[in-house]
Structures are given as C-alpha cells and as structure tokens.
C-alpha positions in Angstrom: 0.0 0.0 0.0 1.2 3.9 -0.8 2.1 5.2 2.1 -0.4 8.3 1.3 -3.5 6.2 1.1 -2.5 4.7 4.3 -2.4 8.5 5.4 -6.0 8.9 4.5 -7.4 6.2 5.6 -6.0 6.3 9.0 -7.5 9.8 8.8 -10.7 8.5 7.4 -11.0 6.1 10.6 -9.6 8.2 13.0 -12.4 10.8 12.2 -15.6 8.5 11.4 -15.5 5.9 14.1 -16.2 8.5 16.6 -18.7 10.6 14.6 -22.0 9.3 13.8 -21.1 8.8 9.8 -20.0 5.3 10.0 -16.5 4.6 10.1 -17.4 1.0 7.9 -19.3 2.7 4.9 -16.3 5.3 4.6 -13.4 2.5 4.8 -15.2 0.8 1.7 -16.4 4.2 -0.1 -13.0 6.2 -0.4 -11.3 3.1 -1.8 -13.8 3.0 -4.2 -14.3 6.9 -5.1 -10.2 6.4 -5.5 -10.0 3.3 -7.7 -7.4 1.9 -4.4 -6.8 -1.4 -4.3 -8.7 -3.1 -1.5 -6.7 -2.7 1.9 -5.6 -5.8 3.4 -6.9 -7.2 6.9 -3.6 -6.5 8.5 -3.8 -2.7 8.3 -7.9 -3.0 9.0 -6.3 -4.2 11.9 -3.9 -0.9 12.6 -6.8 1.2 11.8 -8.5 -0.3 14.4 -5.7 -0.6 17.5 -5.1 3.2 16.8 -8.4 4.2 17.4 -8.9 2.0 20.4 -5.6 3.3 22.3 -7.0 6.5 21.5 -10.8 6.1 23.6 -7.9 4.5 26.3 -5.6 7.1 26.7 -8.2 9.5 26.0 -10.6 8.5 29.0 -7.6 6.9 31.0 -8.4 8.5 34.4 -12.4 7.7 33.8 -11.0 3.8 33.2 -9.1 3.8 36.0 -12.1 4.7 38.0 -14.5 2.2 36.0 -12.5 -0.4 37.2 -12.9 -0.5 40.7 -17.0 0.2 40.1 -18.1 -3.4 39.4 -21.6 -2.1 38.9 -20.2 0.2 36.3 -18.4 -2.3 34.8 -21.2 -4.9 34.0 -23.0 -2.1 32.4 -20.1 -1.8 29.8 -20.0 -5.9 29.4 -24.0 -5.9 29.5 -23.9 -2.8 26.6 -21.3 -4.9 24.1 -22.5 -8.0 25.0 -25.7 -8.2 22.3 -23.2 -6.7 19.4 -20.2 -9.1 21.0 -22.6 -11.9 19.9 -24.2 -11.2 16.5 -20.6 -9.9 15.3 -19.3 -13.3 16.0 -21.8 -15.3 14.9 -22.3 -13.7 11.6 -19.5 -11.4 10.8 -18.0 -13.2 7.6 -21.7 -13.3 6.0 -22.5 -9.7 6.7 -18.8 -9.1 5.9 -19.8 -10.2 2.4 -23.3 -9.2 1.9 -23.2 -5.3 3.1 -20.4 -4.0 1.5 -21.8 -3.1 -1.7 -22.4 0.9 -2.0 -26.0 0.5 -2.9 -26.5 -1.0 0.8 -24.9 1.5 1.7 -26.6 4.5 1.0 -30.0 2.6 2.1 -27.9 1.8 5.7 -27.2 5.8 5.8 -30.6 7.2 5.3 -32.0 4.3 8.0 -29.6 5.7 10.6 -30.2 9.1 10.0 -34.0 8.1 10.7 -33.1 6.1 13.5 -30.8 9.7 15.1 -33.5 12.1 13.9 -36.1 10.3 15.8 -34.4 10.0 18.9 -33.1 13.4 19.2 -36.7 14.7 18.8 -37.3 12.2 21.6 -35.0 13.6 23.7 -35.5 16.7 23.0 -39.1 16.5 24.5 -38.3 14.6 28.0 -38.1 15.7 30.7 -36.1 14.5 34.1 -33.6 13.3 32.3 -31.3 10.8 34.0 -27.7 11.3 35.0 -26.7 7.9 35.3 -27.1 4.9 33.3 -29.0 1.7 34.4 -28.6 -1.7 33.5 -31.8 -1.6 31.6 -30.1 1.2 30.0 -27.5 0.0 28.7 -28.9 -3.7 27.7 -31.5 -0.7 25.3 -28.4 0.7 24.4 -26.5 -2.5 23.4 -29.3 -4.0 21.3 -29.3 -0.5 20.0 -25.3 -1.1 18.8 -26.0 -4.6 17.1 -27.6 -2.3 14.1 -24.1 -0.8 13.7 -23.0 -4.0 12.1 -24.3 -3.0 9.0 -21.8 -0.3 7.3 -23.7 3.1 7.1 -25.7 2.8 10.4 -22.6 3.7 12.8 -22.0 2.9 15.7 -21.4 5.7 17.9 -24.8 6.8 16.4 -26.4 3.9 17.1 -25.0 4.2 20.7 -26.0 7.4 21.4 -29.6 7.4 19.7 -30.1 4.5 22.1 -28.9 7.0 25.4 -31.2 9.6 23.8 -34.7 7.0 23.8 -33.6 5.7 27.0 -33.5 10.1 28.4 -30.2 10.0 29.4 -28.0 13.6 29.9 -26.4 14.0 27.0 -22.6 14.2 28.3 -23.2 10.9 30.0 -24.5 9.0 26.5 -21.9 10.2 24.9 -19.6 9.1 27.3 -21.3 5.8 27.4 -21.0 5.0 23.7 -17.4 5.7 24.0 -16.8 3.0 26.8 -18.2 0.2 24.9 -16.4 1.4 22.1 -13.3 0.5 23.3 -13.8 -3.4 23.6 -15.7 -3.3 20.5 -13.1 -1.8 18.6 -10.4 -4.4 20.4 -12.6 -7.0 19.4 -12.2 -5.8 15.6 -8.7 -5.7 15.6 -8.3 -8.9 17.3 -10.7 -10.8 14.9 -8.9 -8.8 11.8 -5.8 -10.0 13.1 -6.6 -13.7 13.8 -7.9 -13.5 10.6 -5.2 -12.2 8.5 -2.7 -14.3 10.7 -4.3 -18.0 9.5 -4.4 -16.6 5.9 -1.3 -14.9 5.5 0.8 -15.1 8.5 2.3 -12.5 10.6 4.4 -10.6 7.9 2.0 -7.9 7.5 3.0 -5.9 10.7 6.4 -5.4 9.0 4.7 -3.6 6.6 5.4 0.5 6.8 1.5 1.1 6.1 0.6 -0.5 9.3 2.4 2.1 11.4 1.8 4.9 9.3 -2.3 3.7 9.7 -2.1 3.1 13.5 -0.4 6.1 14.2 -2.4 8.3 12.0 -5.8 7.2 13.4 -4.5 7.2 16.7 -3.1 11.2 16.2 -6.9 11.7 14.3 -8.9 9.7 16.9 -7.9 11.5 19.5 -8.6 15.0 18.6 -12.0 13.8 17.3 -12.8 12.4 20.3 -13.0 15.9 22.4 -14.2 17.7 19.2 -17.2 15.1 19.4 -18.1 15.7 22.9 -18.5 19.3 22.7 -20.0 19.5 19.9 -23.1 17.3 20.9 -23.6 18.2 24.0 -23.8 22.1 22.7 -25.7 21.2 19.1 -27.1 17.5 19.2 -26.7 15.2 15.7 -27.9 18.2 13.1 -24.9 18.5 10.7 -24.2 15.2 10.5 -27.4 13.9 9.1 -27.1 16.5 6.7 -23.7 15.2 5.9 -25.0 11.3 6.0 -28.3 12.1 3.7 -25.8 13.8 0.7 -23.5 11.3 0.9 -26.2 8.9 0.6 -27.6 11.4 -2.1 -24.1 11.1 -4.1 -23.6 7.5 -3.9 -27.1 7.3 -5.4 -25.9 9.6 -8.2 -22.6 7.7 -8.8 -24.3 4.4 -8.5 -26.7 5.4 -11.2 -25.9 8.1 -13.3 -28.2 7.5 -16.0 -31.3 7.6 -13.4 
C-alpha cells in the first residue's frame, strides 16, 4: 500500500469511528471513489488498535475509576454483549453481503431516521437521567448490534439508544465511547486472527501499518473531544445532513443514467 493512502485512511478512521457517519461505509467508499486497491486485513487491523488506544488514553483516568466500580463495569459488558454476539456469529456473512455501496446508501438514510427520531425524543423529555441503568444499557447494546451494518454507525447507534432511554447528553456520549473500546479491540483482534491463519504475521512489518495506527490514533484522539463538545452544545444536526448527501451522491454515482 502507498504510504499516502495509508495517510488517508487512518484519517478517514480516525475521524468516522467517533462521529456518527460510520466509520465501515467510509473505509469501503474512499477506496472505491479512489480506484485503491482493497486494503488488506492487516492494516484494517492498525486502523483499528489506533483508534482503540486513542478512547484508552483518551478517557484513561475515567478507566481507571470504572474499574474499581463493578456495577459500572457490568454495564459496559451488558452494553457490548448483544453486538459481541451477532458480530461473532455472523461477521464473515455480513462481511460479504453489506459491502456493496447501494447498501450503503439505504444503511445511511435508515440511521439518520433512527438519530433524527431519537433526538426529537430527547428533546421533549423531561427528568432526564444522570446515570445509566442496567436496563439502559442492555437498550443501548441491542441499539449497537444495528451498527454491524456499514452506514448505520456505531457511535450513532449508541447514542440514539442513550437519547430513547432520556439519558444527559454528556453521560451517553460518554457511554458510547466506553463500549467502544472493547468493540473496537474485538475488531482488531478478529482482523488480526484472521489475516494471521491466511497470511501469516508478515503484514506488521509492513510501513503502512504504522503509518495507519499512528495516524488514526493522532486523528482519533482530537476527534474524540471535538465530538463531545460539539453534541452536547448542538445534538446530531450536521451530520445527518452530511449522512443524507453522501447517501444522495452514492445514489448519483451508482446510477448516473437515473
């Protein structure tokens, strides 16, 4: 791989697993708009470990203090646990079957129907809760498992589910960014056991691989504050404009003639 497409694509994941856009749908669109070959599992792999060590070292103090709260931390294994599942059991056929850009556009408009709905939702409660229940977060976990599908996304997904369930913004937000750290490990991990019975372990000797874990890991992190602020002061607005033109466009590219 050129070393500059591994440059944008660690910037490309570094920026859209932590907004609500999708990370998936853009890994398999720029490629495309590009004409790039296909990136290998290997660096889907880096992509992936940089933007997990960047929700650690990014929230390292609030980990430190999740740890010793054993209530706190059965939320986080009760939130991936629904996801944990479905990925495993069907994450080679969905692999396969939802990559195509068509899907994609269909997955993009769905999500933004799923965000819209529950920030009007929110918008209209009142009493909302500072903390997040177990009931909470088993919502907000079946609420991930639609993130599977490139175009939903998962931190959308996540925090639509906080938003039905009429939880403070700052505390969904910071919710969907707990379970995305062993969500994010488990992707790496099955990329990598992956890649490693197909090809063996030669890949990490590639340059790309650093050049994509340490650019999403740079990217991730500044994204991560940037994406607190910003919807805790403005909610999901300019991002479901940016989902329904992007969904607009790959219409348009996917058929021209229409």
């Amino acid at each position: 791989m050129v070393l500059m497409q591994a440059i944008v694509l660690g910037i490309v994941q570094g920026l859209t697993e932590f907004l609500p856009v999708s990370s998936s749908a853009h890994l398999i669109l720029v490629p495309k708009l590009f004409n790039w070959q296909e990136h290998t599992l290997f660096f889907d792999t880096a992509l992936h470990l940089g933007t997990a060590c960047a929700v650690i070292v990014y929230f390292a103090k609030d980990w430190l203090r999740i740890v010793k709260n054993k209530n706190y931390v059965l939320k986080v294994l009760i939130g991936i646990f629904p996801a944990g599942i479905l990925g495993f059991l069907f994450s080679d056929f969905i692999e396969v079957e939802t990559r195509s850009i068509s899907i994609i556009s269909i997955t993009l408009i769905a999500g933004t129907a799923v965000m819209l709905f529950s920030e009007k939702i929110f918008k209209q409660a009142t009493n909302l809760k500072t903390n997040v229940r177990i009931r909470d977060s088993l919502f907000i976990g079946v609420m991930q498992m639609l993130a599977i599908f490139p175009g939903m996304s998962r931190s959308g997904m996540t925090i639509s589910g906080g938003f039905l369930r009429k939880i403070k913004k700052d505390e969904a937000v910071k919710f969907s960014f707990y379970l995305a750290t062993p969500i994010i490990f488990g992707a790496a991990i099955y990329s990598f056991i992956k890649s490693f019975k197909n090809f063996g372990g030669l890949g990490f000797l590639e340059s790309s691989f650093a050049v994509g874990f340490i650019t999403s890991f740079v990217i991730g992190l500044l994204t991560i504050r940037f994406m607190i602020e910003y919807i805790r002061k403005r909610g999901f607005r300019i991002f479901l404009i940016y989902r329904l033109l992007l969904a607009l466009f790959i219409c348009l590219k996917s058929y021209p003639n229409t």
